[in-house]
C-alpha positions as CSV (number, residue, x, y, z in Angstrom):
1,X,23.1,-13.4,15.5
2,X,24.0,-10.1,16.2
3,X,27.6,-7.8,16.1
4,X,28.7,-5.7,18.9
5,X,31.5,-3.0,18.7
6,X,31.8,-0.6,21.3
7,X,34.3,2.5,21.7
8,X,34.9,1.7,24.9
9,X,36.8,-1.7,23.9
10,X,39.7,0.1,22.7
11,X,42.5,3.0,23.4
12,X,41.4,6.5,23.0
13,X,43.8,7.0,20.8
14,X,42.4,4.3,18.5
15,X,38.8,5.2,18.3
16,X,38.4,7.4,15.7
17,X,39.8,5.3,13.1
18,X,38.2,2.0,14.4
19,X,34.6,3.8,14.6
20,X,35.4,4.8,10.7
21,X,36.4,1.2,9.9
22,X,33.5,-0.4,11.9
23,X,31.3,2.1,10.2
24,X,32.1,1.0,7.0
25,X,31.8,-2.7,7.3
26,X,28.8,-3.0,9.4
27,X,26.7,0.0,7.7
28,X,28.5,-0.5,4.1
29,X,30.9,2.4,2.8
30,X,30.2,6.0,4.1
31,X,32.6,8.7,4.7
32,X,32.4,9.8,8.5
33,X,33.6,13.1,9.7
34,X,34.5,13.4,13.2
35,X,36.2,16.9,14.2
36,X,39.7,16.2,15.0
37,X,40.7,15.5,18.7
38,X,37.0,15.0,19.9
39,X,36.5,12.2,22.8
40,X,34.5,9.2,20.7
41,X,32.1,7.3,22.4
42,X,29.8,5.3,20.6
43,X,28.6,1.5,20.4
44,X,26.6,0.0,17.1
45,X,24.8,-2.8,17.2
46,X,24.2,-4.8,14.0
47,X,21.4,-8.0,13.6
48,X,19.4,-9.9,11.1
49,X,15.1,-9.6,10.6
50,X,14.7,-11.8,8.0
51,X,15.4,-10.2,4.4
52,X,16.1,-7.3,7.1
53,X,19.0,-5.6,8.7
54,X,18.5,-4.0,11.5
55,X,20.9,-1.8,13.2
56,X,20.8,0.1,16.7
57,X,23.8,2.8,17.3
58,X,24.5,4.7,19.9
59,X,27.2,7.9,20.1
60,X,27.8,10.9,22.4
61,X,30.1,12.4,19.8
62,X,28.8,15.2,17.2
63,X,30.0,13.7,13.9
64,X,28.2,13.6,10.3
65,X,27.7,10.4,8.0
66,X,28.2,11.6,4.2
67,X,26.8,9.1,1.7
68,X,29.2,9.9,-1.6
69,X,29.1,9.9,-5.6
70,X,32.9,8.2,-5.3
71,X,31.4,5.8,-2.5
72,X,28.4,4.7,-4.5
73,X,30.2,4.1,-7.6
74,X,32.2,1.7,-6.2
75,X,29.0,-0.3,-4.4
76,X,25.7,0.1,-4.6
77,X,23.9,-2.6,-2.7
78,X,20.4,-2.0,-3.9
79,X,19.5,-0.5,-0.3
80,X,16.6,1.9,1.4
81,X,17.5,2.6,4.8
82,X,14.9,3.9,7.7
83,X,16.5,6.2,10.3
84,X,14.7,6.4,13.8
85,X,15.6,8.5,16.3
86,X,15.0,6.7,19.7
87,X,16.9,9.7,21.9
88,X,18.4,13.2,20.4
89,X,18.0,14.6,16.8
90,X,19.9,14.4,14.0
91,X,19.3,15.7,10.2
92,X,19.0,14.0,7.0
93,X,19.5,15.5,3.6
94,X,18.9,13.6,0.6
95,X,17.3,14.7,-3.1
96,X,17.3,18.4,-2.1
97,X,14.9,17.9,1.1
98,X,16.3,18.2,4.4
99,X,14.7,16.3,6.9
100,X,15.1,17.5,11.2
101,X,14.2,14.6,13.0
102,X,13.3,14.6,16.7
103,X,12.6,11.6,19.2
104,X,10.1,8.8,17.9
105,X,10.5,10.9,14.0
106,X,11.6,8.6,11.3
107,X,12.5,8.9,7.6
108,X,13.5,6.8,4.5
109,X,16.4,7.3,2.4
110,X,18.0,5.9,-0.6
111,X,21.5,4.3,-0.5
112,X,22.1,4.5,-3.7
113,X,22.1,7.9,-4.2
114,X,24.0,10.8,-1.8
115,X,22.8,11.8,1.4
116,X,23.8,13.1,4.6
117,X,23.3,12.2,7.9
118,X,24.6,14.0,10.9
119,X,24.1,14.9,15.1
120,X,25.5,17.4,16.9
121,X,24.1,16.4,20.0
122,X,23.6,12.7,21.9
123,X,21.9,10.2,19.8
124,X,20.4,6.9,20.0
125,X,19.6,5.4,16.5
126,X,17.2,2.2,15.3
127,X,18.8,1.8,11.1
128,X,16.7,-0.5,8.9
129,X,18.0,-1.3,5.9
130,X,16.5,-3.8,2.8
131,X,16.7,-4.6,-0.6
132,X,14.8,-1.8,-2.5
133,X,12.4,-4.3,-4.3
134,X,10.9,-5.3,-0.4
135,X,9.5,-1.5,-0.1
136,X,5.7,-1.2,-2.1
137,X,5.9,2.4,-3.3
138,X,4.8,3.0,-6.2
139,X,6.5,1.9,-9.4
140,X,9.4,1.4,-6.3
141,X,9.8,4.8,-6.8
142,X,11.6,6.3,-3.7
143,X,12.7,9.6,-5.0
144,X,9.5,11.9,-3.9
145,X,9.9,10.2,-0.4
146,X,13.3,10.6,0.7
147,X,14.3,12.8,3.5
148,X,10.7,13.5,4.5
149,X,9.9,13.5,8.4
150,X,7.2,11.0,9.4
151,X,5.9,12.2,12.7
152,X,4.9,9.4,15.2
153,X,2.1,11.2,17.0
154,X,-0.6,10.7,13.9
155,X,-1.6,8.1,11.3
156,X,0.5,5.2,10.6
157,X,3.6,6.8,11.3
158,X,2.4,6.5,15.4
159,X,1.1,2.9,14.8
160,X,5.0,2.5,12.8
161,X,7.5,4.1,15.6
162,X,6.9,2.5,18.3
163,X,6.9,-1.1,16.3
164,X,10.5,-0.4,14.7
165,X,11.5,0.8,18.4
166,X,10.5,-2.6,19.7
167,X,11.7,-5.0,16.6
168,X,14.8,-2.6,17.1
169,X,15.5,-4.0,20.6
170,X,14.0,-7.4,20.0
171,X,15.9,-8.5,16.9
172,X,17.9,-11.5,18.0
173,X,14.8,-13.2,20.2
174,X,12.6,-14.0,17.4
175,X,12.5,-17.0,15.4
176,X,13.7,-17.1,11.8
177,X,9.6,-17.6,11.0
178,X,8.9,-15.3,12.9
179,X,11.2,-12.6,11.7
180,X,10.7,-12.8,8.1
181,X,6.7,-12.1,8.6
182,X,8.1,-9.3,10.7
183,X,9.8,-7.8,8.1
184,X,6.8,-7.4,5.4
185,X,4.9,-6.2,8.7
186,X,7.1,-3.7,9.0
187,X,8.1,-2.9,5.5
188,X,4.4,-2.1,4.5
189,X,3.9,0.3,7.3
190,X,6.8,1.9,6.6
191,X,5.7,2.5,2.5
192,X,2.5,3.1,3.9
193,X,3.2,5.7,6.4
194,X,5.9,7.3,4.0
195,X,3.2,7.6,1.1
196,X,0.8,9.1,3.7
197,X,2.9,11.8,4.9
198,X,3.7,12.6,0.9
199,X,-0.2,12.5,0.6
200,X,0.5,10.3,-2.1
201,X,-0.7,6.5,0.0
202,X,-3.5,6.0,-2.6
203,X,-0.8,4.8,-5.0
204,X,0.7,2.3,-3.1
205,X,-0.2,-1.2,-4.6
206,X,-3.7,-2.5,-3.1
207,X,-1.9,-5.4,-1.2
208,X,0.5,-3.1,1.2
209,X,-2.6,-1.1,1.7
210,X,-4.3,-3.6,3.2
211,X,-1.5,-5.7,5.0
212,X,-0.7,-2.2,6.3
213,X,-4.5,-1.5,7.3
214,X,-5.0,-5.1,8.8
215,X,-1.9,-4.1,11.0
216,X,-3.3,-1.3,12.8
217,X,-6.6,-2.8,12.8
218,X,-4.9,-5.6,14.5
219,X,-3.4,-2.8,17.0
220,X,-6.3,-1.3,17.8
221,X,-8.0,-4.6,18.7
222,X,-4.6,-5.4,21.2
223,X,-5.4,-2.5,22.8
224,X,-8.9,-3.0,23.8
225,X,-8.9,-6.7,24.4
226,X,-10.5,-5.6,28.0
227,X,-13.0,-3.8,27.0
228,X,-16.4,-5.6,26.4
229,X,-18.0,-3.7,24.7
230,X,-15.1,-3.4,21.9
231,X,-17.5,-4.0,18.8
232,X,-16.6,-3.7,14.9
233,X,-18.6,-0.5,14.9
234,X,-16.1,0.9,17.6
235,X,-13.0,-1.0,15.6
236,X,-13.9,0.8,12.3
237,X,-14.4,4.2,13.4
238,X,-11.2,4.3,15.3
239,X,-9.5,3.2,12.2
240,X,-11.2,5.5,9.4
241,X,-12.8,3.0,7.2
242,X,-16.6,1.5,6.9
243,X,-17.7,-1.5,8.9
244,X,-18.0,-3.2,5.7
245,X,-14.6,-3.0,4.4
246,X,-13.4,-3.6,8.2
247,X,-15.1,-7.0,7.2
248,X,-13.8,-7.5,4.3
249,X,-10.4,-7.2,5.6
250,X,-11.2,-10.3,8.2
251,X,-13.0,-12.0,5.2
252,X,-9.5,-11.9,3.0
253,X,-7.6,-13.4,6.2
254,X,-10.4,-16.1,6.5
255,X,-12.2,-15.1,9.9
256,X,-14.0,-12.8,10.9
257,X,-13.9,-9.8,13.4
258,X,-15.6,-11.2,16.6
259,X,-13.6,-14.7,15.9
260,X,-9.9,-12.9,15.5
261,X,-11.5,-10.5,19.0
262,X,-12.4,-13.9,20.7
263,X,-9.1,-16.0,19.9
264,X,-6.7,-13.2,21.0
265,X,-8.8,-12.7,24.3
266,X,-9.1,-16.2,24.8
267,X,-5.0,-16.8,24.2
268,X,-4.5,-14.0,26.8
269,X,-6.3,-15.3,29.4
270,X,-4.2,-19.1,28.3
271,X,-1.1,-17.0,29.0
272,X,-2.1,-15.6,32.3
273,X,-3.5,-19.4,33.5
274,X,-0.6,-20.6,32.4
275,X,1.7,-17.7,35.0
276,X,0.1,-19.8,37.7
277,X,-1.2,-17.6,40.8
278,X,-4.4,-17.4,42.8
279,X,-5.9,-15.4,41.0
280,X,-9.6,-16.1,40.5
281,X,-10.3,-17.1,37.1
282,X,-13.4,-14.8,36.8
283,X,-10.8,-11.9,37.2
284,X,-8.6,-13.0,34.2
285,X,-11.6,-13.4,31.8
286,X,-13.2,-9.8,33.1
287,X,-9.8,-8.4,32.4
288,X,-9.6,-9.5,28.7
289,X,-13.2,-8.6,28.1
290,X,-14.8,-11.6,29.1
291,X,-16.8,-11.1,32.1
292,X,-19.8,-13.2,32.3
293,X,-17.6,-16.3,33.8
294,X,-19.8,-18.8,32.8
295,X,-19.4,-17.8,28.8
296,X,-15.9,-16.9,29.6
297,X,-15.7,-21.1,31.0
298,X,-18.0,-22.3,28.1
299,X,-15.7,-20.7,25.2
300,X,-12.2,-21.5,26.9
301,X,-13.3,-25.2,27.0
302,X,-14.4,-25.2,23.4
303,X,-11.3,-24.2,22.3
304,X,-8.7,-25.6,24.7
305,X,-10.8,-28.5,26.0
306,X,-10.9,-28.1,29.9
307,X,-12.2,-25.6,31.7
308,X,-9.8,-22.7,32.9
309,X,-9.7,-23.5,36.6
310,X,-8.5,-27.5,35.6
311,X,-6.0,-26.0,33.0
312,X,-4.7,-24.1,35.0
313,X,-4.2,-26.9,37.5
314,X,-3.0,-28.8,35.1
315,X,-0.2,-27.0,34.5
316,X,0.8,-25.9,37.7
317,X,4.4,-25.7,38.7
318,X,4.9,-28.4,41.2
């Protein structure tokens, strides 16, 4: 379930001391600086992932978020926070590092400890916050980490933006299951791609490393799905590690590489039989890297029991 406030709701001449309030109880206590007078327009969005809270705001006003000693004395939640910046810039200070954050950049910070946040310009915002002990850095050590921009054009901090983006928009449609795997997807790749930018990922514990690997190993895969040729060789060389470890990673999730490449092709073409259409069912298994239509009609009936022309009949609209 998600909250909705929106500056637009109310007077003018109440929005500046709403947005403060509304602040407060949906991000936890923070002391917000607005300069006097200034036209507020804003909307914050707050929903649930799990162990997970996951906020989206959105402002047009230039203000600053300030993150006191007074504020944290009286509550301390236990919380890191991860600021993205979907539209605009903003910058974060925290532990003596100032971080300038640009479209698709994102950065941890500690809430128990004093930071600022501030825009001067138009933002759009994804906020993630969890309990500390949900974060595998090592020792949960966070200090060396805060405040530190992780770029989303290289290494796991491009396979990690675009993922918060989307669970940032998505929130409220998945399933409370679903959502709590989510969350320790996206926890690990965020300690892994916070370690990496502090050069520091070989300490994170061996489990996150490899949850976090198998992720954009699995991401990779996703996007190749149509490509036949798509081969563990290919796989591991695209994501910096040896064929043998690539197999030991499918080994530990009981399967194998071709198997997990097979299933995921096979459940694409399911989805697409299932859209209906006259498409010819040769063309659905060529575009999900299955071209040779017999093989493509020998393995869908293996696994699903028909072949794809009579499921797809089968579950025609009529």
């Amino acid at each position: 379930m998600s909250m909705l406030f929106r500056t637009s709701d109310l007077p003018a001449k109440e929005r500046h001391k709403t947005w403060r309030s509304i602040v407060c109880e949906l991000l936890g206590p923070l002391d917000t600086r607005i300069a006097p007078g200034a036209p507020l327009r804003g909307e914050i969005e707050l929903g649930r992932l799990g162990p997970m809270s996951v906020g989206r705001v959105q402002a047009s006003t230039p203000h600053s978020m300030h993150r006191t000693p007074g504020l944290i004395r009286r509550d301390d939640p236990g919380l890191y926070r991860v600021v993205l910046v979907v539209s605009g810039g903003v910058r974060l200070e925290q532990d003596g590092r100032q971080a300038r954050l640009g479209t698709g950049d994102f950065a941890i910070y500690d809430f128990g400890r004093p930071y600022e946040l501030a825009y001067d310009t138009s933002v759009k915002l994804a906020v993630f916050s969890f309990p500390r002990e949900l974060l595998a850095l090592p020792e949960g050590r966070v200090a060396p980490f805060t405040a530190v921009p992780i770029d989303s054009r290289s290494g796991t901090g491009a396979l990690a933006a675009p993922l918060l983006r989307r669970v940032a928009e998505d929130h409220a449609t998945y399933r409370p299951d679903s959502a709590a795997r989510l969350a320790t997807v996206v926890t690990d790749l965020i300690g892994t791609a916070v370690a990496e930018r502090a050069d520091r990922s070989d300490e994170l514990p061996d489990d996150a490393r490899r949850r976090a690997l198998l992720t954009q190993v699995h991401a990779f895969i996703e996007q190749r799905l149509g490509d036949p040729e798509l081969d563990p060789a290919t796989i591991a060389a695209a994501c910096h590690i040896s064929v043998r470890r690539l197999h030991r990673l499918f080994e530990s999730e009981g399967t194998t590489v071709a198997a997990w490449i097979r299933r995921r092709r096979l459940e694409r073409c399911r989805a697409d039989l299932l859209a209906g259409g006259a498409e010819p069912v040769s063309a659905i298994g060529a575009r999900w890297g299955l071209p040779d239509s017999a093989h493509f009609s020998r393995l869908f009936r293996r696994t699903y029991g028909v072949p794809p022309a009579e499921f797809r009949r089968a579950h025609a609209v009529r």
